[in-house]
C-alpha positions in Angstrom: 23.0 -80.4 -182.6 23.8 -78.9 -179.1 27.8 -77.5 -178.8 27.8 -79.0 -174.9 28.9 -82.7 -174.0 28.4 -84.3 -170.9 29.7 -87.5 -169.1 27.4 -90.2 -169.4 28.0 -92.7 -166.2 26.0 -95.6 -167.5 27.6 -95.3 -170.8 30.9 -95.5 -169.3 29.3 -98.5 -167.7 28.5 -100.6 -170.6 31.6 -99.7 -172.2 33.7 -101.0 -169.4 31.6 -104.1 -169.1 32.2 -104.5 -172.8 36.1 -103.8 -172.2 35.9 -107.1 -169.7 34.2 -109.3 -171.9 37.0 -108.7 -174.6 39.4 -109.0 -172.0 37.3 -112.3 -170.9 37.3 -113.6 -174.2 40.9 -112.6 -174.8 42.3 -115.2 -171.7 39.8 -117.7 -172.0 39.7 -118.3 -175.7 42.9 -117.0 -177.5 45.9 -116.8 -174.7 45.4 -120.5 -174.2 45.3 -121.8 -177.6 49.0 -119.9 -177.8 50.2 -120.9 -174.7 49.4 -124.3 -174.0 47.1 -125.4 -177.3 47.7 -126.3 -180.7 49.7 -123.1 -181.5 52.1 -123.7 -178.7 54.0 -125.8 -181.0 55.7 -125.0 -183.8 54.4 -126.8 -187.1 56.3 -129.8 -188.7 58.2 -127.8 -191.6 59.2 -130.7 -193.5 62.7 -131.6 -194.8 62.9 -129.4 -198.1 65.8 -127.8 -198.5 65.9 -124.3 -196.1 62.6 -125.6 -194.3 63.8 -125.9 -190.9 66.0 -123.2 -190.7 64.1 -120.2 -192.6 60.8 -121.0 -192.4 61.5 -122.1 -188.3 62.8 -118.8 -187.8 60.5 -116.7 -189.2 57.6 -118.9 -187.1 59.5 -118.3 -184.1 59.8 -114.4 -184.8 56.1 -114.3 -185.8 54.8 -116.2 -182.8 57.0 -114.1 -180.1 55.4 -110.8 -181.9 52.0 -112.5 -182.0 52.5 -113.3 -178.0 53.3 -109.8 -177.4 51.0 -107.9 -178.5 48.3 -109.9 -177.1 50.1 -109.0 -173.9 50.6 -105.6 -174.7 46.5 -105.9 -175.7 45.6 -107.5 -172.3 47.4 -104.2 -170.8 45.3 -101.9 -172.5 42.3 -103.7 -172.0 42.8 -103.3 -168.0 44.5 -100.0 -167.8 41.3 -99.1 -170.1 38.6 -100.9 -167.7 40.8 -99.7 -164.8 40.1 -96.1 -165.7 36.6 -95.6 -166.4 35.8 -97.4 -163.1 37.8 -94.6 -161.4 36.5 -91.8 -163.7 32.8 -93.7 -163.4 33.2 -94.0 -159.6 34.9 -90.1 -159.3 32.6 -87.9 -157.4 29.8 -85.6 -158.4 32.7 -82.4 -158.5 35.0 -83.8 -161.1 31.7 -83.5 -163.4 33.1 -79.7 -164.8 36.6 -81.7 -165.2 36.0 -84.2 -166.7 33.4 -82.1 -169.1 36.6 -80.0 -169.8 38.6 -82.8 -171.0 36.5 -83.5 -174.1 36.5 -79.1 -175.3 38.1 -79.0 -178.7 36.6 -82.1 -180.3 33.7 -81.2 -181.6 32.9 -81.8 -185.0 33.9 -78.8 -187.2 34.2 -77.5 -190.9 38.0 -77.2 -190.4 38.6 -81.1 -189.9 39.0 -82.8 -193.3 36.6 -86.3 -192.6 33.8 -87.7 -194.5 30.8 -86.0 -194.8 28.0 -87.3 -192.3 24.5 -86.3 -191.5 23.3 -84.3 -189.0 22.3 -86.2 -185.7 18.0 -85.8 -185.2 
């Protein structure tokens, strides 16, 4: 197993394509079904006694959580793709820094973890 890691380009690549797929996927298929779909409304919670006020609530509270995190996950998804374009698109220079960012993660015997085999 070599010590040295270097910035793959086209890994970066497929990664960020895979990013935009999720992202694709994420506000074609779910953000719609929440917004405007069958879990834009709030289900029919009966007339037993405490229905419409407890279990209303706690619908309501779970379905502005649910809405923002998918936010917060649509954020992260771009700010993610965002940056390996720029780091994919940097020039040749910003190899060596880039390089540098990833020194002190390398596997070692100090870092409690599961035991793996050795990479051929």
């Amino acid at each position: 197993m070599t010590d040295e890691r270097a910035f793959d380009p086209a890994a970066a690549e497929e990664y960020r394509q895979f990013l935009l797929d999720l992202l694709d996927r994420l506000e074609t298929e779910v953000v719609p079904v929440l917004s405007e779909g069958t879990l834009s409304r709030a289900p029919a919670f009966g007339s037993a006694p405490g229905a419409t006020g407890n279990a209303a609530d706690q619908y309501l509270g779970f379905r502005a959580v649910t809405w923002r995190n998918l936010q917060y996950l649509r954020g992260t998804l771009h700010g993610l793709a965002a940056a390996l374009a720029d780091t994919a698109t940097s020039e040749a220079d910003n190899d060596a820094e880039i390089s540098s960012m990833f020194n002190g993660f390398y596997p070692s015997d100090s870092v409690p973890g599961p035991d793996l085999p050795e990479a051929e």
